[in-house]
C-alpha positions in Angstrom: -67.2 -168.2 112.6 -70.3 -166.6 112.9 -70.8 -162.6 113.1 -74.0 -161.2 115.4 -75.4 -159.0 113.2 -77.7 -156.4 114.6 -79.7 -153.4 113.3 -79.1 -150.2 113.6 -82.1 -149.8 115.6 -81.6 -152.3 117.7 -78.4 -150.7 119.2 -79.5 -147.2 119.6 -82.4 -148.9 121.6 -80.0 -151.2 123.9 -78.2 -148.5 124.5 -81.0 -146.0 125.4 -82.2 -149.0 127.8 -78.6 -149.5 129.2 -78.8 -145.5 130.0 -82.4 -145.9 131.7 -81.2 -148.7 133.8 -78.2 -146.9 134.8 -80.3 -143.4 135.8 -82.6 -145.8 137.6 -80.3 -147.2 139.8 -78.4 -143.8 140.5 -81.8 -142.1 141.3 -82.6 -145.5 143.9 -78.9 -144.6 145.5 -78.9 -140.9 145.1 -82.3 -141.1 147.4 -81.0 -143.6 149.6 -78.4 -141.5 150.2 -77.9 -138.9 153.9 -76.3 -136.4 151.8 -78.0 -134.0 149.7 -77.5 -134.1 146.0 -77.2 -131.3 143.8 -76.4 -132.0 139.6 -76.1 -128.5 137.9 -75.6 -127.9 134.2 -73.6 -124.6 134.4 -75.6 -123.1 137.6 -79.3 -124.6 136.7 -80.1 -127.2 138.7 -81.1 -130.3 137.0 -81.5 -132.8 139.7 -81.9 -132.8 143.5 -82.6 -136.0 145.8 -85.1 -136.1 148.5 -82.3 -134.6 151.0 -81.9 -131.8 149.3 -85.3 -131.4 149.2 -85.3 -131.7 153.4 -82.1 -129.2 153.5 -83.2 -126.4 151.6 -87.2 -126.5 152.3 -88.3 -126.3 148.9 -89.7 -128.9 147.4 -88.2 -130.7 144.1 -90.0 -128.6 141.5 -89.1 -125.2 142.8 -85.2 -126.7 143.1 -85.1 -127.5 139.4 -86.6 -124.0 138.3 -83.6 -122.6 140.0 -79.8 -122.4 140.1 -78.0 -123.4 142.6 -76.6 -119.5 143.0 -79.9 -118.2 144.0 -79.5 -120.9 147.7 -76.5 -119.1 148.2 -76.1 -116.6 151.2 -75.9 -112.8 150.2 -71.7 -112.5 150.6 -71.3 -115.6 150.6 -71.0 -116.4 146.8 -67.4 -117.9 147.4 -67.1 -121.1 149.0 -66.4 -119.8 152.8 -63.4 -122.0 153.3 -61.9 -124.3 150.4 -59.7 -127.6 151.4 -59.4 -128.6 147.9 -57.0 -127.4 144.9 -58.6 -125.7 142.0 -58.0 -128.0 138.9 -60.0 -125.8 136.6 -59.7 -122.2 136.2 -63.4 -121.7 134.7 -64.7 -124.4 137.5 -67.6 -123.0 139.8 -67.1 -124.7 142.8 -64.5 -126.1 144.8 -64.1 -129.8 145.0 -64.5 -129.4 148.4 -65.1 -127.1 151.1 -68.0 -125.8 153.3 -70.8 -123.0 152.2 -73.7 -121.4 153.2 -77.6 -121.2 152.4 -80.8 -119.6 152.9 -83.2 -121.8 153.1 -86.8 -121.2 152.1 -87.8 -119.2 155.4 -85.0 -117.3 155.4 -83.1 -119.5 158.1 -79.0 -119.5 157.4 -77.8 -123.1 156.9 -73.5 -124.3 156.6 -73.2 -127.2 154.5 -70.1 -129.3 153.8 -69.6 -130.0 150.2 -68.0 -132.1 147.9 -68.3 -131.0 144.1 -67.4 -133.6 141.3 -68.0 -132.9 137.2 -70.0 -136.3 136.1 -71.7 -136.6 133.2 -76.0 -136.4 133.1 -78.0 -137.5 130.7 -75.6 -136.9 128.0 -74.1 -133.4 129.4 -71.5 -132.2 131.4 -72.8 -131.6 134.7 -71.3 -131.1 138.3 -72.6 -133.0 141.2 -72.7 -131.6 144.1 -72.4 -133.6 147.8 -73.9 -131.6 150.7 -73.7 -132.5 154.8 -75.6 -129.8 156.9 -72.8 -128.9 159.7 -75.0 -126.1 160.7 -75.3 -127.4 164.1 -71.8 -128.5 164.5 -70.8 -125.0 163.9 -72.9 -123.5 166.3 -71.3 -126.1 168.5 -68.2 -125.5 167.9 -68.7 -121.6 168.6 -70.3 -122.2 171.8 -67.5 -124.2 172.8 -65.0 -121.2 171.8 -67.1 -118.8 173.8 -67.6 -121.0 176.6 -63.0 -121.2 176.7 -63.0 -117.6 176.8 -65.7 -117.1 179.7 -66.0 -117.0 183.0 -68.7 -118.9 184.2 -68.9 -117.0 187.3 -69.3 -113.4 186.1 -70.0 -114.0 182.8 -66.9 -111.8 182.0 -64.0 -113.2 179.6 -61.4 -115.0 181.8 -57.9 -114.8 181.1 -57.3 -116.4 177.7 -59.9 -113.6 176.5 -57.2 -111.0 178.6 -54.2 -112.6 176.9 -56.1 -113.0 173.1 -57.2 -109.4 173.8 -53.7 -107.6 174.8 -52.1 -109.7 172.3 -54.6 -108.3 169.5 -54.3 -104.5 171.0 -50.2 -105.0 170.7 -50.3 -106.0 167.2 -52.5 -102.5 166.6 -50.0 -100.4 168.8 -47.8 -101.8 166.2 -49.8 -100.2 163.3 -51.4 -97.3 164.9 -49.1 -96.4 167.1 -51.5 -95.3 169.7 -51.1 -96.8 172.8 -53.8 -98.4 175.0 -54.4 -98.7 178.9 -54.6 -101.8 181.4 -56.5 -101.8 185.2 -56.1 -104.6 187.3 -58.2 -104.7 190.2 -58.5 -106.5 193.1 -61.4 -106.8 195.3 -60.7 -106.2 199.0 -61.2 -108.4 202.1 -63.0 -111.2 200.2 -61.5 -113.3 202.3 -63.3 -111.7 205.3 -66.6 -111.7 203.1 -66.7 -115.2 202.8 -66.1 -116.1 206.5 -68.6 -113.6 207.7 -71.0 -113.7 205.0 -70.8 -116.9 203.4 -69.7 -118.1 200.6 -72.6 -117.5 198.1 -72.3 -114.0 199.0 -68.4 -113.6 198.4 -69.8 -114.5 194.4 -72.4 -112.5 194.5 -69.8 -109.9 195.5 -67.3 -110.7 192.4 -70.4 -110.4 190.4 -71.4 -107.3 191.9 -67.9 -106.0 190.9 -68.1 -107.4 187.5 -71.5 -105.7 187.3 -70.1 -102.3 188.0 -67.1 -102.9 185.8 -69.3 -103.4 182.7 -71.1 -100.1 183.5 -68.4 -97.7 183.9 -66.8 -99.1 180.4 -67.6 -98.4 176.9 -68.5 -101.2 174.0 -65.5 -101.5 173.1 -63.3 -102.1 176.0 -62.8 -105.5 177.6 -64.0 -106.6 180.9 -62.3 -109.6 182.2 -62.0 -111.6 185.6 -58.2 -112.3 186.1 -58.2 -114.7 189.0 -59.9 -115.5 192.2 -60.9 -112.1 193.1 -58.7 -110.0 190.5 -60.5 -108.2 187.2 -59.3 -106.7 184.8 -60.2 -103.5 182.1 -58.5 -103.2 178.7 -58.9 -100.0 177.4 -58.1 -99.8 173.5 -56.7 -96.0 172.5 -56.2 -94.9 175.8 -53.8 -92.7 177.9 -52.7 -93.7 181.2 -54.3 -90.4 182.6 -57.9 -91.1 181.3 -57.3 -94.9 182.7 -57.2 -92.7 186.0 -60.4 -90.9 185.0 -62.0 -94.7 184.6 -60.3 -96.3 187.7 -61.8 -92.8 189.9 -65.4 -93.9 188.1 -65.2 -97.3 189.3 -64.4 -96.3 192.7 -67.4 -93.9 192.6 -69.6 -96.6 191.4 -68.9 -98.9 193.7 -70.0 -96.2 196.7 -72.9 -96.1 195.4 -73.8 -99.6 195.7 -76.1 -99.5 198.6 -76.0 -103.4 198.9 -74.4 -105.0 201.6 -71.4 -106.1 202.5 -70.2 -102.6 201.4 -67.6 -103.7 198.2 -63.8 -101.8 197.2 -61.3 -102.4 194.7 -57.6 -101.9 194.6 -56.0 -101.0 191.5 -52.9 -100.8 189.0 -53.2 -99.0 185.9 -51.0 -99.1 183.2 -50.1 -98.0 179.5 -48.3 -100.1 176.7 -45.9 -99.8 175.7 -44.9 -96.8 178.4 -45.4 -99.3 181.2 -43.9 -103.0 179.2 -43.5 -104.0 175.8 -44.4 -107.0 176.4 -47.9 -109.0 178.4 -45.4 -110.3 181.1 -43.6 -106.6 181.9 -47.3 -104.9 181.9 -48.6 -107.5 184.2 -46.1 -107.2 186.4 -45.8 -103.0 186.8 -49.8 -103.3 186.5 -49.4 -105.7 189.6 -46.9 -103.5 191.3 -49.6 -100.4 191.0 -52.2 -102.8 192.3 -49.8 -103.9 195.7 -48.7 -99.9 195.8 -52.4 -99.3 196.4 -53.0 -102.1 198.9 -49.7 -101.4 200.8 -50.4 -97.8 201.0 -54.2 -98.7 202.1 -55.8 -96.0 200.3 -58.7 -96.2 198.4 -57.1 -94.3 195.4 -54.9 -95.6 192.5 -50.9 -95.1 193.1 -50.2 -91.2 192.8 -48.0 -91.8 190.0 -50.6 -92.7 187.7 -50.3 -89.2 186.2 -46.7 -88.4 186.9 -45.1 -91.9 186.0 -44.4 -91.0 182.2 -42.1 -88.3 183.3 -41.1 -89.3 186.9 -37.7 -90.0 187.1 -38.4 -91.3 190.4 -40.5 -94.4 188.6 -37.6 -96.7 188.0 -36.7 -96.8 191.4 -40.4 -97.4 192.6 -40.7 -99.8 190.3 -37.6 -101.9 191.2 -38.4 -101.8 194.9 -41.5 -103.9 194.2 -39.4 -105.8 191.9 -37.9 -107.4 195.0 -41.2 -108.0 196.4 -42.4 -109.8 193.3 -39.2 -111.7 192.5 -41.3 -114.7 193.1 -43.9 -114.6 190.5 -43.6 -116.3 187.4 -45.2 -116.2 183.7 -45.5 -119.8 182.7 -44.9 -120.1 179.0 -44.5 -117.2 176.3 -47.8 -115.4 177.2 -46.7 -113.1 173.8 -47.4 -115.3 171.4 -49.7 -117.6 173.0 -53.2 -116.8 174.8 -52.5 -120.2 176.9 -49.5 -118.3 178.8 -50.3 -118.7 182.5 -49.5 -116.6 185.6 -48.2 -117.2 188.8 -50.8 -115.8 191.0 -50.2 -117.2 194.6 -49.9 -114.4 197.5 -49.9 -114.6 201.3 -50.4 -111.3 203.9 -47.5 -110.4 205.9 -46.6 -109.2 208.8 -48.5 -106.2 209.6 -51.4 -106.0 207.3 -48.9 -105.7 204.1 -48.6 -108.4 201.4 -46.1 -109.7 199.5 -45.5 -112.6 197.3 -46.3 -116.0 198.3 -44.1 -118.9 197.3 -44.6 -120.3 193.3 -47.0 -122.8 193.6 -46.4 -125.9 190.7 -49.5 -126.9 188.9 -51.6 -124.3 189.8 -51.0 -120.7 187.9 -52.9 -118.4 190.6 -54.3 -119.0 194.1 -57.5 -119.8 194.1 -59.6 -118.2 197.1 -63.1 -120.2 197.6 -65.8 -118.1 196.6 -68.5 -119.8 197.4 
């Protein structure tokens, strides 16, 4: 049997043609490829595809004079969220998970990455896999804006209200310092529709919201509850200065010279004085609220100051109880912002209202507006 002898040259130059083949053929699929490619020796990058290239704006000579830390956005040196175990203490990057870049003008850029160790050209390298997601993400957080607004007003609607009173709960919790709740209702829109139309029963609501943002500070939250219902969460706040902001309102909306003439009715309210709990401040905020319209004054219930120490409150409070035994929170509105409310009234006899049968399906009445 014969042996193939070879020379020692020979090999070492098979083998350095094998290895040129091979980069040939991963340089033809790396720039084939969507994806950008990234292959770093520590941080230095050593090679980039024509992708990469169209991600980052720089061409391929300024990539390879750079590491791959330097694309990274200020504070955001850490992959920004990581769906991959850590194999390797020392490792750089995650195997996957999604970061972000500046690109050459400056412009911020979210990339979905995949990060391998491979070896290049006879060293230990890591290649790195890259999708631009940038516009899926601002997407996405259009669409999470877009579940939390009112496209009315342009106020938060009430998942906002329940994600918000849910949030200022859990900092009760921690702070101890108690914050305020005003639900409003606007009055006669009803009547403003059938006399005016219905374009100008929503320019009324927006009129209201208008107002609303005006008389309340940055950090409060301005939300429409329902039909023609709003609502004002006021982080830190006593239920005497929620007074001092429902009087404002009422003041502002005097001044409003346009026509039809616009007023509110109101409930305000104080957690955890008032409910521990979304459902029980809800429901005494809506028992201020039909106080207000029962009484048919234009001010907030008189025991908006006195109700902390009243020990005439329990009693008020039960008697709209009966009124209200009717409405309903659908789900646990605590620990979910998709809790729904029972909103369904009807006037009674004599200019009074009072609750309306539950409706099933629909969680408020819904008024047209135009």
């Amino acid at each position: 049997m014969r042996t193939k002898i070879t020379e020692p040259g020979q090999e070492v130059l098979a083998r350095e043609a094998a290895r040129l083949e091979s980069a040939a053929i991963f340089q033809r699929l790396a720039e084939a490829m969507g994806s950008a490619i990234f292959i770093c020796e520590g941080e230095q990058v050593r090679y980039v595809n024509h992708a990469a290239e169209a991600i980052t704006e720089y061409t391929r000579e300024e990539l390879l004079a750079m590491n791959f830390g330097e694309l990274v956005c200020p504070g955001s040196r850490e992959l920004v969220v990581s769906r991959g175990p850590m194999h390797q203490e020392d490792a750089e990057f995650a195997p996957q998970g999604e970061l972000k870049i500046l690109t050459k003008d400056g412009a911020e850029r979210c990339l979905d990455i995949t990060a391998a160790p491979i070896e290049f050209d006879g060293v230990s390298t890591t290649l790195i896999s890259a999708f631009d997601i940038t516009e899926c993400k601002r997407a996405e957080q259009e669409a999470r804006l877009l579940a939390m607004t009112d496209p009315l007003t342009g106020l938060g609607n009430y998942r906002r209200i329940l994600g918000v009173l849910n949030a200022e709960i859990e900092r009760t919790g921690r702070t101890g310092r108690s914050f305020a709740l005003l639900l409003l209702d606007l009055d006669g829109l009803k009547e403003i529709n059938d006399s005016y139309g219905h374009l100008v029963g929503s320019r009324a609501l927006c009129r209201l919201g208008d107002v609303l943002r005006a008389c309340c500070r940055a950090i409060d939250t301005v939300a429409r509850y329902g039909g023609d219902e709003f609502s004002v969460i006021l982080p830190e706040t006593t239920v005497e200065a929620a007074g001092v902001v429902a009087s404002r309102i009422r003041k502002e909306l005097a001044k409003d010279s346009q026509q039809p003439p616009l007023s509110v009715s109101m409930g305000v309210v104080a957690y955890p004085q008032d409910g521990e709990t979304i459902e029980a401040l809800l429901q005494t905020a809506d028992r201020e609220l039909y106080g207000m319209k029962s009484r048919g004054t234009e001010k907030p219930s008189s025991s908006i100051h006195t109700r902390m120490i009243s020990p005439a409150a329990p009693a008020h409070r039960e008697s709209f109880s009966d009124k209200l035994g009717s409405k309903q929170l659908l789900g646990n509105s605590a620990s979910s912002s998709t809790g729904l409310l029972n909103r369904s009234r009807e006037p009674a006899k004599g200019g009074n209202w009072r609750a309306g049968k539950p409706r099933q399906g629909l969680v408020w009445r819904r008024k047209k507006i135009g």
